[in-house]
Structures are given as structure tokens and as C-alpha cells.
C-alpha positions as CSV (number, residue, x, y, z in Angstrom):
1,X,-9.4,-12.2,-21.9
2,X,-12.0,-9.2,-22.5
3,X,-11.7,-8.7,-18.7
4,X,-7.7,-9.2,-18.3
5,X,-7.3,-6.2,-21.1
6,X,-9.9,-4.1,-19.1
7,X,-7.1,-4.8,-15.8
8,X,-4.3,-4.2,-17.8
9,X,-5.8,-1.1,-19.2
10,X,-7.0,0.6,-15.9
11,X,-3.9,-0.8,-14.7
12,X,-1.9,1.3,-16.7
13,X,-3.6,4.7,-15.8
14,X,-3.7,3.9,-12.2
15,X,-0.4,2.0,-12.1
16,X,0.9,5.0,-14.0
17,X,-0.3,7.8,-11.4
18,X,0.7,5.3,-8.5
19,X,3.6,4.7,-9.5
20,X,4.6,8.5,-10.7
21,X,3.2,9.4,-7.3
22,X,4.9,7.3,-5.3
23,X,7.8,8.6,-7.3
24,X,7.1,12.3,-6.5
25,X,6.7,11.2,-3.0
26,X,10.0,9.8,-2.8
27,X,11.5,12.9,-3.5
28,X,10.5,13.5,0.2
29,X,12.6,11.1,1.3
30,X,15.8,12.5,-0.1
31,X,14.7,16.0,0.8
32,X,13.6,14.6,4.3
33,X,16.6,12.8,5.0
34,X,19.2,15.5,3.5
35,X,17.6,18.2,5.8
36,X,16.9,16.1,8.8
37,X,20.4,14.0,10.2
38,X,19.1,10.1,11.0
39,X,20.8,11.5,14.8
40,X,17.9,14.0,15.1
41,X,15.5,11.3,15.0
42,X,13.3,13.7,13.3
43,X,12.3,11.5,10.6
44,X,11.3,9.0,13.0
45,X,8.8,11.0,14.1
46,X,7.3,11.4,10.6
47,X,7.6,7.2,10.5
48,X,6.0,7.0,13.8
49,X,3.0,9.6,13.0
50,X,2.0,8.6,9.7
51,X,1.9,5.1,11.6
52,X,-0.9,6.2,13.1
53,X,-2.5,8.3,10.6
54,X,-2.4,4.6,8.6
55,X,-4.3,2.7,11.1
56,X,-7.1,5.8,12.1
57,X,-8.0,6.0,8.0
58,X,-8.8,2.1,7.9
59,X,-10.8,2.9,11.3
60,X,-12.9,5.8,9.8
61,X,-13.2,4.6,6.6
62,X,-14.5,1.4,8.1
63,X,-14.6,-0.8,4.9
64,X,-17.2,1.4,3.6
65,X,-14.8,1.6,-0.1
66,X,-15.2,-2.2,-0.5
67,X,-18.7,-2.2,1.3
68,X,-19.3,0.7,-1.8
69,X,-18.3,-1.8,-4.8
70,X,-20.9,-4.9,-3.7
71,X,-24.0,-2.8,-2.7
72,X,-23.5,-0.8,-5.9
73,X,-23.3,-3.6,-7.9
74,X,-26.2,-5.3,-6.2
75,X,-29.5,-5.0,-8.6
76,X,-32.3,-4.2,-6.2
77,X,-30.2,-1.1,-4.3
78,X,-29.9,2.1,-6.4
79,X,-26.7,3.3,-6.5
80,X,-27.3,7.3,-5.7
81,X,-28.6,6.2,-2.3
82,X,-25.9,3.5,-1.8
83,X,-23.8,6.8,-2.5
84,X,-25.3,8.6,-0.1
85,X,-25.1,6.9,2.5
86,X,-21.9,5.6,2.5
87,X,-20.6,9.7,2.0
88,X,-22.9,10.4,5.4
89,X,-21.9,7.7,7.1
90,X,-18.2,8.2,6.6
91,X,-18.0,11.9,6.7
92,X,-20.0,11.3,10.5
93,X,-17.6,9.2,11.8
94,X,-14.7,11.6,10.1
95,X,-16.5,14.9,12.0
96,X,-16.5,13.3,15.3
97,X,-13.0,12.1,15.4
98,X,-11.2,14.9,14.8
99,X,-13.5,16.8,17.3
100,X,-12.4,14.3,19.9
101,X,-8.7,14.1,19.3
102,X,-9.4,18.2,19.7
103,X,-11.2,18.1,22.6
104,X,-8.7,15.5,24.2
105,X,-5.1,17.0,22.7
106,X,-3.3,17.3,25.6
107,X,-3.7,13.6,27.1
108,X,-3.4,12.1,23.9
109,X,-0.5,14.2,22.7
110,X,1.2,13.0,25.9
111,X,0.7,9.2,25.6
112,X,1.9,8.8,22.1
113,X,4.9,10.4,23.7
114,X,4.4,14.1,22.1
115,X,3.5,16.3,24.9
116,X,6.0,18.8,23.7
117,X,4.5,19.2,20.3
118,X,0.7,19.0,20.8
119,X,0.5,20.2,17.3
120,X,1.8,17.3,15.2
121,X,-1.0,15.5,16.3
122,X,-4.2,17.8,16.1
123,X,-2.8,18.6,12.2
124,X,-3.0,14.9,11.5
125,X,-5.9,14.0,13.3
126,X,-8.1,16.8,11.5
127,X,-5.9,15.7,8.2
128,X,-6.7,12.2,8.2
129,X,-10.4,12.8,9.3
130,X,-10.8,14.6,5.4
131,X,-8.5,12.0,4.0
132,X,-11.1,9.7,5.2
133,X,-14.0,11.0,3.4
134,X,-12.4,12.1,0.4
135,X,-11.6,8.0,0.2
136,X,-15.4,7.6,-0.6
137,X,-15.5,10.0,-3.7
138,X,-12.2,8.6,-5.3
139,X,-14.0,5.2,-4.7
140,X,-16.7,6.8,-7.0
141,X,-14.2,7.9,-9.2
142,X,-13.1,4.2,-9.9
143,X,-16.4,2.5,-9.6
144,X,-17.9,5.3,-13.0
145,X,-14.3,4.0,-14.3
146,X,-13.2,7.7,-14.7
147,X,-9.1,6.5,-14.1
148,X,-8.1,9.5,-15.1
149,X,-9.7,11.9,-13.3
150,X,-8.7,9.9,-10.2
151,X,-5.2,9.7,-11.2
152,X,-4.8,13.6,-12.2
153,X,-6.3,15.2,-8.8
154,X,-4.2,12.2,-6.8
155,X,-0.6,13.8,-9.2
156,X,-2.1,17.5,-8.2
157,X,-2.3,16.5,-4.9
158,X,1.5,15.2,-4.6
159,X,2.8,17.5,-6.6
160,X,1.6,20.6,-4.6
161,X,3.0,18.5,-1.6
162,X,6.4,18.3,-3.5
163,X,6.3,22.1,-4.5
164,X,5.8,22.9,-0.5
165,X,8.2,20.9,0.9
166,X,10.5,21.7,-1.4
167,X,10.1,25.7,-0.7
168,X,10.4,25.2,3.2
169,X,12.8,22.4,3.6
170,X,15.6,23.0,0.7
171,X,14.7,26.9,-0.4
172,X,14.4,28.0,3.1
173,X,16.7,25.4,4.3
174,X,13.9,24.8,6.7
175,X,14.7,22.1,9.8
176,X,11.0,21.9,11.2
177,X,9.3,18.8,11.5
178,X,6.0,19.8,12.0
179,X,6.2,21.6,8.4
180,X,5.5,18.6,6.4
181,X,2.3,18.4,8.5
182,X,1.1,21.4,8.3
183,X,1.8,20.9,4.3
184,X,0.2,17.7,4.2
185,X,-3.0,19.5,5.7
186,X,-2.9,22.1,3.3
187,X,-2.9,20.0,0.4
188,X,-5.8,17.8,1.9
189,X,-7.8,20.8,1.8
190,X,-7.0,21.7,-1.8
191,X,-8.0,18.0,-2.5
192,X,-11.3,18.9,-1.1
193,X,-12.0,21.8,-2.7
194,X,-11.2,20.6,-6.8
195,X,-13.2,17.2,-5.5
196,X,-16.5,19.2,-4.2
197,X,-18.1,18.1,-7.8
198,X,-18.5,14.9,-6.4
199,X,-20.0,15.2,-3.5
200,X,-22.6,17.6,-4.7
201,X,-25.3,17.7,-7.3
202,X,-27.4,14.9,-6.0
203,X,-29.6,14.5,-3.2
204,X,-27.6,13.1,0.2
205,X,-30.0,10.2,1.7
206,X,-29.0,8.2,4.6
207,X,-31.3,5.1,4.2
208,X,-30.9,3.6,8.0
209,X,-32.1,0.1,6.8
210,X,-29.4,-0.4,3.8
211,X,-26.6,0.9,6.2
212,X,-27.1,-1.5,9.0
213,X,-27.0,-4.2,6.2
214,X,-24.4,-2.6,4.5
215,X,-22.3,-2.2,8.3
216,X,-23.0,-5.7,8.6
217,X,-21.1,-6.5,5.5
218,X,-18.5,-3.9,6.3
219,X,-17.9,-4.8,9.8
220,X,-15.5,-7.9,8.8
221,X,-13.9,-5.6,6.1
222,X,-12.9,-3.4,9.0
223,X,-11.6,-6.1,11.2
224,X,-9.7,-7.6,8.0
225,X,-8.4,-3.9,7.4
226,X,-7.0,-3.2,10.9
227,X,-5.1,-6.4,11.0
228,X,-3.6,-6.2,7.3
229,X,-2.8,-2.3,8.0
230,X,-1.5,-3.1,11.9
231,X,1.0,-5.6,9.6
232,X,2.3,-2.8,7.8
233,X,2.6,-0.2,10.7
234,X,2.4,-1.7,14.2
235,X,6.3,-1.8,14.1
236,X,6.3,1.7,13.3
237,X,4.0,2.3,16.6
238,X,4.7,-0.3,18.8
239,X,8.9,0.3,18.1
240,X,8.9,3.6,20.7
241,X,7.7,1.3,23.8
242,X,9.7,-1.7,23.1
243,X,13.1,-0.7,22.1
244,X,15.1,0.2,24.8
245,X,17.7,2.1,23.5
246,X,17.7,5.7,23.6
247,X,18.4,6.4,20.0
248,X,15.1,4.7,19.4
249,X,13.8,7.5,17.4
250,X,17.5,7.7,15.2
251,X,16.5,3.7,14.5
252,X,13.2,4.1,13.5
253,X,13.7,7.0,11.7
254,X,16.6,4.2,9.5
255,X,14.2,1.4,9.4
256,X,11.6,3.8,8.0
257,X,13.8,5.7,5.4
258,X,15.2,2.2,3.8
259,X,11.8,0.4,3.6
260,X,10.8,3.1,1.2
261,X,13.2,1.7,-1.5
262,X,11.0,-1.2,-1.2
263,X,7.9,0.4,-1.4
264,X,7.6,-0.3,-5.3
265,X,5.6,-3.4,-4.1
266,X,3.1,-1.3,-2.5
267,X,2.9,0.8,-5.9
268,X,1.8,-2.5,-8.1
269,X,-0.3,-3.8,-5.9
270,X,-2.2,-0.7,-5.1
271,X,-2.7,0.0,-9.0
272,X,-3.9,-3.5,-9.5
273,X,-6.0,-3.1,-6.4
274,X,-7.8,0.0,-7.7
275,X,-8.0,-1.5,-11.2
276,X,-8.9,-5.1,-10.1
277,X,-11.5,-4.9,-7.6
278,X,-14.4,-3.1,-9.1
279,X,-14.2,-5.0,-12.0
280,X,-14.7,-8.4,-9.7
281,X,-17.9,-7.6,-8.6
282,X,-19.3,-5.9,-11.3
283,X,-18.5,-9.4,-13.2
284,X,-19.1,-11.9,-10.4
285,X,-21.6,-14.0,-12.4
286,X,-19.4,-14.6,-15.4
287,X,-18.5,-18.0,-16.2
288,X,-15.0,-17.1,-17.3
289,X,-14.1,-15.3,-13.9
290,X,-12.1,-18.5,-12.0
291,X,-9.5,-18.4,-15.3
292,X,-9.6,-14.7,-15.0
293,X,-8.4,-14.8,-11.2
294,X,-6.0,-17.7,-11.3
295,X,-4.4,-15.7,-14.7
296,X,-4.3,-12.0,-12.9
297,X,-2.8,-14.2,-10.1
298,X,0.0,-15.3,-12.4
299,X,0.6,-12.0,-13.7
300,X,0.6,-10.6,-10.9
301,X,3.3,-12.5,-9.3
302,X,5.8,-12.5,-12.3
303,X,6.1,-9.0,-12.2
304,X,6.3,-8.3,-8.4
305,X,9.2,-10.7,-9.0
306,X,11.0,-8.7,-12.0
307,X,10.3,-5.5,-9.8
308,X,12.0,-7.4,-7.3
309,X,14.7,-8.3,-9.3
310,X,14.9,-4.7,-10.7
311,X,15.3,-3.4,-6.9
312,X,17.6,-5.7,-6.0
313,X,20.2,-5.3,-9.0
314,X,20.4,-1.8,-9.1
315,X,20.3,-1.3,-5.0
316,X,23.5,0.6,-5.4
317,X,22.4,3.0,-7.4
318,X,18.7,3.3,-5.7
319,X,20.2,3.8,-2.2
320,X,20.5,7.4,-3.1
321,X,17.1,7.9,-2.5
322,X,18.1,8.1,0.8
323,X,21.0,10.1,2.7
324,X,24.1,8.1,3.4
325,X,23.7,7.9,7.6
326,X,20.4,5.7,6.7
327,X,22.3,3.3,4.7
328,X,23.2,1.1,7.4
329,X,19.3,-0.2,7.4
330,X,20.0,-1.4,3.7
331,X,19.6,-5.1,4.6
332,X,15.9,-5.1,5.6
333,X,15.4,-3.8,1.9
334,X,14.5,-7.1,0.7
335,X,13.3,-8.9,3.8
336,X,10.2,-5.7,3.7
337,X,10.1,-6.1,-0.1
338,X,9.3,-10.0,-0.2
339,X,6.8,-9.2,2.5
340,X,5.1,-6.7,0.3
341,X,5.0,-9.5,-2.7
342,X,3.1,-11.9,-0.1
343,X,0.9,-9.0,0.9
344,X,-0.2,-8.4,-2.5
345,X,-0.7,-12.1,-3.3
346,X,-2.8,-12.3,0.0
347,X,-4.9,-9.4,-1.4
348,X,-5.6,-11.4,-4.5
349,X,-6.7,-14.9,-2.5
350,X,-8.8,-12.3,-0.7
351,X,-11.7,-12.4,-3.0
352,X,-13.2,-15.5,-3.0
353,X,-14.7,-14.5,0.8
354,X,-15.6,-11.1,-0.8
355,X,-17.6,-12.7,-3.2
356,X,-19.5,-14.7,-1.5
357,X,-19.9,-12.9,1.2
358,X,-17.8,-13.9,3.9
359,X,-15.9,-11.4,4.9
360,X,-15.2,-12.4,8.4
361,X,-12.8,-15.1,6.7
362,X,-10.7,-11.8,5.9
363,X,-10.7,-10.9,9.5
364,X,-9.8,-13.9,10.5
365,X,-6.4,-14.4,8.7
366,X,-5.8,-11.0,8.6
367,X,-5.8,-11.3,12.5
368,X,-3.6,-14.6,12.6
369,X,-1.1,-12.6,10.5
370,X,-1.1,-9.7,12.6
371,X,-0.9,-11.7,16.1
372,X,2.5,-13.5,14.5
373,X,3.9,-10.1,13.6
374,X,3.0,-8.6,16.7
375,X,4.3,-11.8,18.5
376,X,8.1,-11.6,16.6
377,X,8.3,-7.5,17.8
378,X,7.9,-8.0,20.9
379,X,10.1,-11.1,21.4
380,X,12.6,-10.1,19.3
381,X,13.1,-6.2,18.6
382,X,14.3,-5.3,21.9
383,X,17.3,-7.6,21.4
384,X,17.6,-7.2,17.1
385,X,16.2,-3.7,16.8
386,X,14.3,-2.8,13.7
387,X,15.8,-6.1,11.5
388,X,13.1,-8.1,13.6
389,X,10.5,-5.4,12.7
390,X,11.2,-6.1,8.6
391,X,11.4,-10.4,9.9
392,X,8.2,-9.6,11.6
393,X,6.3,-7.9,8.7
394,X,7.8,-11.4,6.1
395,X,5.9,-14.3,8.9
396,X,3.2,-11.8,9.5
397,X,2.4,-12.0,5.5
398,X,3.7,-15.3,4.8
399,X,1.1,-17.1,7.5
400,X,-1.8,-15.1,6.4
401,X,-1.3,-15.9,2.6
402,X,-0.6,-19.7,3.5
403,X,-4.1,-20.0,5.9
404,X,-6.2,-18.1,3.0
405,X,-5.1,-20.1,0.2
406,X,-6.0,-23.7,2.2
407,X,-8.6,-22.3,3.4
408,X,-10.2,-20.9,0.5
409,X,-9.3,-24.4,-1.6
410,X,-11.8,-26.1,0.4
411,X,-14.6,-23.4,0.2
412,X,-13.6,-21.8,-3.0
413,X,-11.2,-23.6,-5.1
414,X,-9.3,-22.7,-7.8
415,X,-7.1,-24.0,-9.8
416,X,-3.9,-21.8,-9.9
417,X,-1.1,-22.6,-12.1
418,X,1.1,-23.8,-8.9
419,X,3.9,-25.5,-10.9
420,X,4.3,-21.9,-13.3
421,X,4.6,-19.9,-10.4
422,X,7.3,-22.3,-8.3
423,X,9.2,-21.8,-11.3
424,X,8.9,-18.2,-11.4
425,X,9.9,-18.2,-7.8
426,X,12.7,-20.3,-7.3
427,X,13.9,-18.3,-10.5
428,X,13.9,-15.3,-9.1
429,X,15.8,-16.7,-5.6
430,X,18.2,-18.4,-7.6
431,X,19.3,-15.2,-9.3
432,X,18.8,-12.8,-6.6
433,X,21.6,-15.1,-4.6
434,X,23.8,-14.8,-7.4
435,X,23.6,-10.5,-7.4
436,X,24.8,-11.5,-4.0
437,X,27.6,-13.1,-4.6
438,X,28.5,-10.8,-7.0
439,X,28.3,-8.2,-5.5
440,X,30.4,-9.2,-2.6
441,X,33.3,-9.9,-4.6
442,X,33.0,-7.7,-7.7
443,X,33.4,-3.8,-8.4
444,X,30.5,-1.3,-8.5
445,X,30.6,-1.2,-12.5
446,X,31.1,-5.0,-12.8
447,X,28.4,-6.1,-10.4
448,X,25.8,-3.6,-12.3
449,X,26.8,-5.7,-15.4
450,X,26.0,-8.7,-14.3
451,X,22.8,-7.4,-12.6
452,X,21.4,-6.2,-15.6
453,X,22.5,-9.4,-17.2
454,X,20.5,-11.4,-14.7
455,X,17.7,-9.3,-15.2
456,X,17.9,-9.7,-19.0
457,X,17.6,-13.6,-18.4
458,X,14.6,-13.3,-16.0
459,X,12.8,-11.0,-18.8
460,X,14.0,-13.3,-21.2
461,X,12.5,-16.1,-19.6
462,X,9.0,-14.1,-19.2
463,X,9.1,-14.0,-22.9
464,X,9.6,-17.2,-24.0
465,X,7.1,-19.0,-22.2
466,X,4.2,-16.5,-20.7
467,X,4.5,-13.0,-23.7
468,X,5.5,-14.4,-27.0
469,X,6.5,-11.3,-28.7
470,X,4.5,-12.8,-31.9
471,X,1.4,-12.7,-30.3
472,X,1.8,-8.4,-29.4
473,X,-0.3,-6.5,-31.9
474,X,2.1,-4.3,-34.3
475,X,5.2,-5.5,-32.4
476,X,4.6,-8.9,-33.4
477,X,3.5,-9.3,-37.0
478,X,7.4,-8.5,-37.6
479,X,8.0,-11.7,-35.4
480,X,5.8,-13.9,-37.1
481,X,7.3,-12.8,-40.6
């Protein structure tokens, strides 16, 4: 249990950034979508770019975060050096990409289909190149367990961003795409600047002979990483060349807007990422770590459902996030949001291979999901649209977390509390049918009621038989009076 409160504390300061960050960001999407008409297409250009910019971090990076955590934690490597040369080897890789995409602007500009605006992509290539090796030092940040260091310079970060887009796109009513590039630069380079402290003060070594056995670790990582990020954004990239329409950049720009209502997935699972995963190898030997997975796996799925739930209730009044010409994409809300909830449950099967180093297990499934996602774009969003993209994301997710959990029964079993979960599940899908119904046949006022209602019962439920209120300190010595 020592373990689960050490999760559930981190949790909290990096759940609380994450999820006040995403916030923040969110007021983008308003502002974005206010200022820029879903006609323009404009903000299908920002879905389409940051696409990319996704995929290139995973690329440079090259596992070297996760690669990080096990050689640190190893006992006969000293941890400075491992340090070292991960910062040198990233921060290479980093250099000579954006020196490349330079060099090569024109051609490249041309064939992702932006020859008139050269510019987008040369700010996001050199953008992405420091968000790269910045990824290193915040990995630092988590493995010294400094939480809220991390999560303060990631709010400064945002909320600069917010403060800029704000001044150009509502102050001076600004209509400018390239803007929130050139702002998303500019606060990369502040990031840089207030993280130099931990980068400097100690002596950079690149030891040649842990990095080949550190790449050799990290090269499945990478693999793994590209497929699971190519399920989140090929969509996004492959959507310009196979839709046929020619408000293709008016549809992406709708698909992109409504699956950030449903981004709260990526929020929990992100903070129980950066909380979860240096405490699993810095504790791999316990005997008590199988009960602490198979719990955190529990946990973890109860409340992606209630956040589900949550979402789904109160859709009405979330919507507003977003300006009313992107409404229409509404329905892939929670098609992309029980994708996410399959991602994150992927993520945790995902360390048994970590563990026992067999990463290329990762790559593998990882890869399976990605070729049926890539497989149910191309067939079907050039008759469906962007609905198949959202379809596409769901059996993408759904095959990869069905392979790794059979798969890592037989090499790694565990015993997860199946029948708990089912119940959870089919609880959730029961009531989420009924805010349907209600919904289709009740007022505004009246269906929120019985949302909340539904929601109530759910929490209820959660209550009763997984957090007995009597057995909360403070809260629950007045239950057991």
C-alpha cells in the first residue's frame, strides 16, 4: 500500500498540473475556434502540424525517457553519466534535425502540402527539436521526485502560451495562423532558459559503451513509441491525402476541435504515467509489486470510467469549449474518449516487457494496433470522413490492449481483478445508454438532472464497494462513530 500512496501522491501534483494545463490549453481551443471559422480550415492546419510535431518528438527523443528510468536504476551504472549521455545523445539527434528540415525547407514545406507558408514548418521543426531535449531534463525532474518543480515550469510554460495567444488572437483580434507557432517557439525558448539549472553543474560524459547498450534497450521503446503515437496522430496526417473532398482541411479542422473535449483521458493517464513509471523500476524487486500493478490497474480504470461518465453527462454544457460551426463533430466525442481509456489501460499492461527487458514485445503490439488503424483510414475515411478516423483510433487501441494482455498472461502473468472490472464496465455502458436516451427525449435542464443523477449512482457505487468512506483518515472516524 506504501507504494499505491506514493502514486496517488505524485499523482496528485502531476495530475494536478496536467490537468490545470491541459485546462489552460483548452482555452486555445475556444480562442482558436472563435477567431478562426471551421470554413477557413485554419485550425486544421494547426491539427495537421502538431500531427507531425507529435510523431518527430517520439523520433528524437528515441525512448531515451524510459531508456533513462532502467539504466538509472541499474546498480553498477552511475547515474551522472547515465545523465550525461542520454542529454548528449538527445540534444545530437535534436541539433541535426532541425538543421536538416532548414537546409531542406522548400521541398519539405511543399510535400506536407505547405509551399505557401514555408514558415509554419521551419518554427516547428526548430520548436520541437528543443522540446526534444528539454524531455530529458523533466525526466530528471521526475526520476529526483522533484513533482513540483516539474509541474510549476510545465504551468509557466502554458500560461505564457495563454497570455500570448490571448494578446494576438482576441486583443488584437489577430486572424494569423502561423502566430500560435511563432508563440509556441517563443515559450519553448523561455522553457529553456528557467530549465538551464539542469543541464549544467555537472560534468557532460558520453560513455560510447553504455549508450550502445542503452540504444539497444531503447531501440524497441522507439518502435513501440512511433506506433502508439502514429495511433493518436496518423489520422491527423494521413486525412489531407485520403479524403477527397475539398473542404478537407474545414473537416479536419472539426474532427480535431471536438476530440479535445475528450482529451481528459489523455490528462489521467499522462499524470499516472509520470507518477507510475519511475516508481516501477525503482521498486522492481519488491515482493508486493504484482498486487501493486493489478490494484493501480483497478484504480486506474474506475476512474477513466467516472471521467467518462462526467464527460458524457455534462456534453451539453462542455461543447462550449468549442465554437458552435465545430459542433457537428460532437459524435466522435466518445468513440476518441473510449479509445483513450484502452490506450491508457495498454500503457499499464505495458510493463511487464519493460521489466524484464523485452521491449520489442512493446513494438510489436504497438505495431499491430497501428497497422489496424492505419488499415480502417484508408478503407473507410474517404467514404465516412473523419467518423472512421475516431472508429479507427477505438480497433487500433482495442487490438493492441487485447494482444498485450494474452500475451503477457503467458510470459508475465498476473492476476487482475477481471470480474471487478467487467462490472465497472458494463456499469458505466449501461448508464451512459441511458444519458442517451434521455437526452433524446428530455429538455436541456431535465436531462442534466438525470445525468448528474446517474453520475451520483456510479460514485455511489465506487463507494460502497472499492472507498469505504470509514476507512479515509479524518473523514472517516465520523463514519465509523
Amino acid at each position: 500500500m506504501g507504494k499505491l500512496q506514493a502514486i496517488a501522491k505524485d499523482t496528485a501534483i502531476y495530475g494536478l498540473s496536467s490537468i490545470v494545463g491541459r485546462f489552460l490549453n483548452w482555452l486555445l481551443v475556444p480562442l482558436y475556434t472563435a477567431q478562426l471559422s471551421a470554413a477557413s480550415g485554419d485550425y486544421g492546419i494547426i491539427t495537421n502540424i502538431y500531427a507531425y510535431v507529435a510523431l518527430i518528438l517520439v523520433l528524437l527523443t528515441f525512448g531515451m525517457e524510459t531508456t533513462y528510468f532502467r539504466f538509472t536504476n541499474k546498480t553498477h551504472t552511475d547515474s551522472e553519466t547515465v545523465y550525461g549521455t542520454t542529454l548528449i545523445t538527445v540534444g545530437s539527434l535534436s541539433l541535426f534535425f532541425a538543421i536538416v528540415v532548414l537546409a531542406l525547407l522548400t521541398p519539405i514545406s511543399r510535400l506536407m502540402g505547405y509551399e505557401n507558408h514555408p514558415d509554419y514548418i521551419g518554427v516547428m521543426a526548430v520548436t520541437v527539436a528543443i522540446d526534444a531535449f528539454l524531455c530529458i531534463p523533466f525526466a530528471h525532474l521526475r526520476q529526483q521526485k522533484k513533482a513540483l518543480k516539474f509541474a510549476a515550469l510545465k504551468l509557466l510554460n502554458i500560461g505564457v502560451s495563454i497570455l500570448l495567444n490571448l494578446i494576438y488572437f482576441y486583443w488584437m483580434d489577430g486572424k494569423d495562423v502561423g502566430y500560435a507557432f511563432y508563440i509556441n517557439l517563443v515559450c519553448t525558448v523561455m522553457l529553456a532558459v528557467c530549465m538551464i539549472t539542469e543541464y549544467t553543474g555537472f560534468r557532460w560524459k558520453l560513455d560510447t559503451k553504455l549508450l550502445r547498450t542503452m540504444l539497444s534497450y531503447s531501440w524497441p521503446i522507439l518502435v513501440l513509441g512511433i506506433a502508439g503515437i502514429l495511433n493518436q496522430t496518423a489520422d491527423k496526417m494521413l486525412f489531407p491525402y485520403i479524403y477527397h473532398g475539398s473542404d478537407m482541411h474545414e473537416q479536419l479542422g472539426i474532427y480535431g476541435a471536438c476530440s479535445k473535449i475528450a482529451m481528459i483521458m489523455a490528462m489521467i493517464t499522462q499524470a499516472f504515467r509520470f507518477a507510475y513509471e519511475p516508481i516501477v523500476f525503482a521498486g522492481v524487486k519488491d515482493k508486493d509489486q504484482h498486487e501493486m500493478y493489478t490494484q493501480a490497474m483497478k484504480y486506474f480504470i474506475i476512474f477513466t470510467l467516472l471521467a467518462f461518465l462526467m464527460v458524457m453527462a455534462y456534453l451539453d454544457i462542455l461543447k462550449y469549449i468549442i465554437g458552435a460551426d465545430y459542433w457537428v463533430g460532437l459524435r466522435v466525442v466518445p468513440i476518441v474518449m473510449a479509445a483513450e481509456i484502452m490506450m491508457g489501460i495498454y500503457f499499464n499492461l505495458s510493463f511487464w516487457y519493460k521489466i524484464i527487458d523485452k521491449t520489442i514485445w512493446g513494438a510489436i503490439f504497438s505495431g499491430i494496433g497501428c497497422l489496424v488503424l492505419l488499415a480502417v483510414n484508408i478503407i473507410f475515411v474517404p467514404r465516412y470522413g473523419y467518423i472512421a478516423c475516431a472508429w479507427g483510433g477505438f480497433a487500433g487501441y482495442g487490438v493492441a490492449m487485447l494482444v498485450s494482455y494474452f500475451v503477457g498472461q503467458k510470459y508475465y502473468p498476473l492476476n487482475y481483478p477481471l470480474k471487478d472490472i467487467a462490472v465497472y464496465v458494463i456499469s458505466a455502458c449501461v448508464l451512459c445508454m441511458a444519458m442517451y436516451k434521455v437526452h433524446e427525449r428530455a429538455s436541456l435542464w431535465l436531462s442534466l438532472t438525470v445525468n448528474t443523477l446517474l453520475v451520483g449512482l456510479f460514485i455511489a457505487y465506487i463507494i460502497k464497494h472499492d472507498f469505504p468512506l470509514g476507512s479515509l483518515p479524518y473523514i472517516g472516524k465520523h463514519f465509523r462513530k
